[in-house]
C-alpha positions as CSV (number, residue, x, y, z in Angstrom):
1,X,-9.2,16.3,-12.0
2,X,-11.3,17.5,-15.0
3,X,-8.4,19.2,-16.3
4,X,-6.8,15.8,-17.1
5,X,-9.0,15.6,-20.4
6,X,-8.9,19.4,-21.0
7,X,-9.6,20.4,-24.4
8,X,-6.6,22.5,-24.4
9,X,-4.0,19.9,-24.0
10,X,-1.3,22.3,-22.4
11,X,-3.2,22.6,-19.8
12,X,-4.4,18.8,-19.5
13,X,-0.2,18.5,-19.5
14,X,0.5,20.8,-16.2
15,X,-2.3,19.5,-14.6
16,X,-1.1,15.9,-15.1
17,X,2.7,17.0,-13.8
18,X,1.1,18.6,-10.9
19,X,-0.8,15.4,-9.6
20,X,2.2,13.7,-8.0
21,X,2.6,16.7,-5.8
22,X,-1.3,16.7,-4.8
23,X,-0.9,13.2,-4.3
24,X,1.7,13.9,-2.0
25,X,0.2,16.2,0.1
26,X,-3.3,15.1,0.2
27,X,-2.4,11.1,0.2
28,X,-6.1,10.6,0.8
29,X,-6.4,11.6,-2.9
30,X,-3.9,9.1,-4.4
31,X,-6.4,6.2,-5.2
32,X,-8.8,8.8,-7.0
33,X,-6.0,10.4,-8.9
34,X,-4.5,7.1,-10.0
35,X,-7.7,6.1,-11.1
36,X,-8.4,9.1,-13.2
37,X,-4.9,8.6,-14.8
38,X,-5.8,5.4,-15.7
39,X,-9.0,6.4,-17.3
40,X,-7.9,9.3,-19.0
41,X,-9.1,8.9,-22.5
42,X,-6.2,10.7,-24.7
43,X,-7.7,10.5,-28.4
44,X,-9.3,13.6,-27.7
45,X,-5.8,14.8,-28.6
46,X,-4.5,15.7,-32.3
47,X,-1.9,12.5,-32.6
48,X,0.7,14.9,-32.4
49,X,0.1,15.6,-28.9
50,X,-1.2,12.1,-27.8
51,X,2.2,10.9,-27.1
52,X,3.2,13.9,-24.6
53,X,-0.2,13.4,-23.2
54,X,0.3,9.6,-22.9
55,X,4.4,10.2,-21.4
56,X,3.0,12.4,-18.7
57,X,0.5,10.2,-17.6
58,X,2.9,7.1,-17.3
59,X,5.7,9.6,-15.8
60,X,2.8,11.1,-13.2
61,X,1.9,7.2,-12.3
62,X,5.6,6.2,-11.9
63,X,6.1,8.9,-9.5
64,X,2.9,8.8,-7.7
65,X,3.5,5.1,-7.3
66,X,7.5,5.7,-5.5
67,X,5.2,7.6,-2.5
């Protein structure tokens, strides 16, 4: 879950996709990862990437949340 905050934020992006499927199949995870989403500090991001950041996170919660 480090990768969420990468400092590359490509990979901070796949990582955040991929959690809904983690979630999925390791449901004793879910509580940890939808905390970590929560938390996730974006403004480590140049502004231009903030707002992909931010939409994966709320898309990631949204599906994690339908499970």
């Amino acid at each position: 879950m480090k990768h969420i905050e990468d400092v590359k934020p490509i990979t901070a992006r796949q990582c955040i996709k991929l959690l809904p499927m983690i979630a999925k199949n390791k449901p004793e995870l879910k509580d940890d990862i939808i905390s970590a989403l929560k938390k996730a500090d974006i403004s480590i991001y140049a502004d231009s990437m903030q707002s992909l950041v931010y939409r994966d996170i709320q898309n990631s919660l949204a599906e994690i949340e339908k499970q």
